[in-house]
C-alpha positions in Angstrom: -28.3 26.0 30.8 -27.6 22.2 32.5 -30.5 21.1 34.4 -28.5 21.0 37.7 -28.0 24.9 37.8 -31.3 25.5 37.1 -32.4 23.5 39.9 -29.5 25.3 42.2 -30.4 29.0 41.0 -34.8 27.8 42.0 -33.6 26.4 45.5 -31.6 29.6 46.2 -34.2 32.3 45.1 -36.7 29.8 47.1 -34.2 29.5 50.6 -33.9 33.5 49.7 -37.7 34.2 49.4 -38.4 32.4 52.8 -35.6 34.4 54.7 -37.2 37.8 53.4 -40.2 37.0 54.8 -39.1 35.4 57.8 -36.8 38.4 58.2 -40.2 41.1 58.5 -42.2 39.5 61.0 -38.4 38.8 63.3 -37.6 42.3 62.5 -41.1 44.2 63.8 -40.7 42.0 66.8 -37.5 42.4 67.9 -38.2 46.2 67.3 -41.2 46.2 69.2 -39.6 44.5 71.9 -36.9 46.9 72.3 -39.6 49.9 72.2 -41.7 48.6 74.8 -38.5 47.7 77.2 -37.6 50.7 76.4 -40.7 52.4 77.5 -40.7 50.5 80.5 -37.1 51.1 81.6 -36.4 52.3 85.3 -33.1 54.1 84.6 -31.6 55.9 82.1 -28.7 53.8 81.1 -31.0 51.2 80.0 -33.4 53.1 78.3 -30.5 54.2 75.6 -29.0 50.6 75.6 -33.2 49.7 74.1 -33.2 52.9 72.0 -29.6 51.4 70.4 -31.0 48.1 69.9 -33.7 49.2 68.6 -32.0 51.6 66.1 -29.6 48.2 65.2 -32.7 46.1 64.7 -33.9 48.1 62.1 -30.8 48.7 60.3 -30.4 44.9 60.3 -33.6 43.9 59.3 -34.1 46.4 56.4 -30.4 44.7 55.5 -31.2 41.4 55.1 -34.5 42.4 53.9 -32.6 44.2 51.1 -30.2 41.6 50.5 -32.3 39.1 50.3 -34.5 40.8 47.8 -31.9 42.1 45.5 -29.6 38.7 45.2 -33.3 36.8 44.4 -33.7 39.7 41.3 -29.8 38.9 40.2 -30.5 35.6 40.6 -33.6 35.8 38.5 -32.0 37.5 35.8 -29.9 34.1 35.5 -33.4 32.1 34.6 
């Protein structure tokens, strides 16, 4: 394999390792954000717009968690 797509494939799984781990600290604090706002709300209306949020934040996060995680194993298979 040419040296410049072996340098392309360790830059990607690199840029993709950072973005999972970014992506678990941003995702239990958006989360916890939305749960205490939530907590804290004074009506009901906005107590289910921060449980919806919250329910989006994790189905994001565990996304790009996944994501991430599986295109750095496909592109580790190309090593």
């Amino acid at each position: 394999m040419p040296a410049f797509v072996n340098q392309l494939i360790s830059f990607l799984q690199s840029a993709l390792t950072w973005v999972v781990a970014l992506a678990i600290p941003a995702t239990a604090l958006t989360a916890g954000y939305h749960a205490l706002m939530r907590a804290t709300a004074q009506d009901e209306m906005t107590a289910l717009q921060h449980s919806r949020a919250l329910k989006n934040a994790l189905v994001y996060g565990v996304v790009v968690i996944l994501a991430g995680s599986i295109t750095n194993a496909v592109l580790g298979a190309f090593r």
